[in-house]
C-alpha positions in Angstrom: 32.5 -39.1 -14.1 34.3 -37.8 -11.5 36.4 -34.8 -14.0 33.1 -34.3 -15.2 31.5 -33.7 -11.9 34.9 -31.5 -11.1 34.5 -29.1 -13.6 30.9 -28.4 -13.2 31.8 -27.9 -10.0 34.4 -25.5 -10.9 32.3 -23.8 -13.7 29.5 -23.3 -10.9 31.6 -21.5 -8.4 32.9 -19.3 -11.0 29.6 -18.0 -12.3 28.9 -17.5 -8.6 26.7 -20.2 -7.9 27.3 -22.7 -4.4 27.5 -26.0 -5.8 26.0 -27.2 -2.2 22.7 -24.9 -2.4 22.3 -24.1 -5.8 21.7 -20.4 -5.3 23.6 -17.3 -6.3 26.4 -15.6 -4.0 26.4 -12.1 -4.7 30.1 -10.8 -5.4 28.5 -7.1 -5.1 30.2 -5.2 -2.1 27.6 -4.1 0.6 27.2 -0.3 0.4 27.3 1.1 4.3 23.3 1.8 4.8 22.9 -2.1 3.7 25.2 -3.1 6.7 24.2 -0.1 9.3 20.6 -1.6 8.4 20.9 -5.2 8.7 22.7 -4.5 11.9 20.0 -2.0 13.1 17.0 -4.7 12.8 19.4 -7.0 14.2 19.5 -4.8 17.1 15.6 -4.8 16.8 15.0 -8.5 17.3 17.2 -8.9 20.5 15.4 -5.8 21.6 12.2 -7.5 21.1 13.3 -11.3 21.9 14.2 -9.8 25.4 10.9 -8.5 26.2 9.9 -12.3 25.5 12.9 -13.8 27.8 11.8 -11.7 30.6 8.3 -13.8 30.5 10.6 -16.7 32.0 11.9 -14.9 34.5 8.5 -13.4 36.4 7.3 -10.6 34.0 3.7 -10.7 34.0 3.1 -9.6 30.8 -0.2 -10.3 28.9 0.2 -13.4 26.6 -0.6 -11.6 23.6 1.9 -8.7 23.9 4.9 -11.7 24.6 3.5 -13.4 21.2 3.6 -10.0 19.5 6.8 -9.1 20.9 7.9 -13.0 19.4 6.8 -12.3 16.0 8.2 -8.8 15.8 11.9 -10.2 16.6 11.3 -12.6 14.0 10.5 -10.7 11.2 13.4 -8.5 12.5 15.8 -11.4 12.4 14.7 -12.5 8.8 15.0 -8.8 7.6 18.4 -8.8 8.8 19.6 -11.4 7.4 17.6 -11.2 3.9 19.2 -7.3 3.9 23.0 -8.8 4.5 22.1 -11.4 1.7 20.3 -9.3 -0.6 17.0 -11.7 -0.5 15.0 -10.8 -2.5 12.2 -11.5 -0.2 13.9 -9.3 2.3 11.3 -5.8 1.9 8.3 -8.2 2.4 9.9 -8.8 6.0 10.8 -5.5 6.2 7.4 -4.7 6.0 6.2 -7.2 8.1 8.0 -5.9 11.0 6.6 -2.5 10.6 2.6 -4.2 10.3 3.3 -6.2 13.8 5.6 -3.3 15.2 2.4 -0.8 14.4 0.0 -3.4 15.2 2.2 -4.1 18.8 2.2 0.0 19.1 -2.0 0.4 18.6 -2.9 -2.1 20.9 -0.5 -0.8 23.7 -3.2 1.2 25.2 -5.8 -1.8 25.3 -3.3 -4.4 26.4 -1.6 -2.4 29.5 -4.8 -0.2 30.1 -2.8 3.1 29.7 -4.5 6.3 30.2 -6.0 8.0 27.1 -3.0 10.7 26.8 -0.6 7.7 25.9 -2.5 7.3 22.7 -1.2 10.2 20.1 2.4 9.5 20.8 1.7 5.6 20.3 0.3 6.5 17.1 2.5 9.0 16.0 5.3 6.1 16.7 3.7 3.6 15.1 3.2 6.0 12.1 7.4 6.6 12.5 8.1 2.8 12.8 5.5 2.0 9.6 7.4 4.7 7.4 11.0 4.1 8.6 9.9 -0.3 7.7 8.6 1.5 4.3 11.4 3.1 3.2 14.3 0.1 4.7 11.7 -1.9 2.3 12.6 0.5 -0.6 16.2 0.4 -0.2 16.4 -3.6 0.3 14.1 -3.4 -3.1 16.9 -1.4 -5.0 20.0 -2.8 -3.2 19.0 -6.8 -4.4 17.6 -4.9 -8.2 21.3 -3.1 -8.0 23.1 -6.1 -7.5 21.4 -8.8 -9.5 22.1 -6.7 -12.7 25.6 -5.7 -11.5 26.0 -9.5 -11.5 24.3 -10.0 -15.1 26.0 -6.9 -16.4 29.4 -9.1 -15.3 28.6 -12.4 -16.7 27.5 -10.6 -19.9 31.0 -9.0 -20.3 32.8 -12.2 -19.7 34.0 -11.5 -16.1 32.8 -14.8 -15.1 34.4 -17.5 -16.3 31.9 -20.3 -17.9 
C-alpha cells in the first residue's frame, strides 16, 4: 500500500498537481506585467490597510470610510495574490477593488463634507481607478487562459510524465 501510495504520489507531482492540496501548480513563467501587477495591488492594500491602522492610533475618521478603506485592502490583497497564482477567480477581485475603490472615491464628498469643486476630479479618479481595475481584470483573464493551455498543450505532448 505504501509503493502504491508512493507512486501516485510521484505521478501527481509530475503532472503538476500538490499531492497536499490537490490543485494544479502552474510551471508557466510569470511574464513581467503579471509580477509588476501583483506587486502594484500589493502596494494598494497596505496603502489602504494603513488608512485603517491610523483608526487605532486617534484618526477620527468616519466609521464607514475605515470599513471601506478595510474592504478595499482586501480585495487588493486577494487580487495580488490570485494575479501571482494565476486564480482564476483573480479578475472578479480585480474588479472588485475598482467597484469599492470607485464607490470609496463617490462618496468622498459626502463622507468628509468637501466643497463641491472636489467632485469632478473625484470622479474623473474614480473613472481612472474603475478602468485601470478593468483592464488588470483583462490581463489576469488571459494570463490564467495563457497558462492553463500552455499546461494542456504540455501534458498533451508528453512533457509531463504520467
Amino acid at each position: 500500500m505504501l509503493r502504491i501510495r508512493s507512486h501516485l504520489a510521484h505521478s501527481q507531482l509530475s503532472l503538476g498537481v500538490s499531492p497536499l492540496h490537490g490543485f494544479e501548480v502552474s510551471r508557466v513563467r510569470h511574464r513581467p506585467l503579471g509580477r509588476f501587477l501583483s506587486a502594484i495591488f500589493g502596494v494598494l492594500a497596505l496603502a489602504a490597510w494603513s488608512e485603517v491602522i491610523l483608526v487605532f492610533f486617534g484618526s477620527e475618521n468616519p466609521p464607514t470610510l475605515v470599513s471601506l478603506q478595510l474592504s478595499i485592502g482586501l480585495a487588493a490583497v486577494a487580487t495580488s495574490w490570485g494575479s501571482w497564482r494565476r486564480a482564476r477567480w483573480a479578475p472578479i477581485a480585480a474588479i472588485a477593488y475598482g467597484i469599492l475603490t470607485a464607490i470609496l472615491l463617490l462618496a468622498l464628498p459626502t463622507l468628509l463634507e468637501l466643497p463641491a469643486e472636489s467632485r469632478p476630479g473625484l470622479r474623473t479618479g474614480a473613472a481612472a481607478v474603475s478602468l485601470f481595475a478593468i483592464l488588470s481584470a483583462a490581463y489576469f483573464r488571459s494570463d490564467a487562459r495563457r497558462s492553463t493551455e500552455q499546461i494542456s498543450t504540455e501534458r498533451a505532448y508528453g512533457r509531463f510524465s504520467v
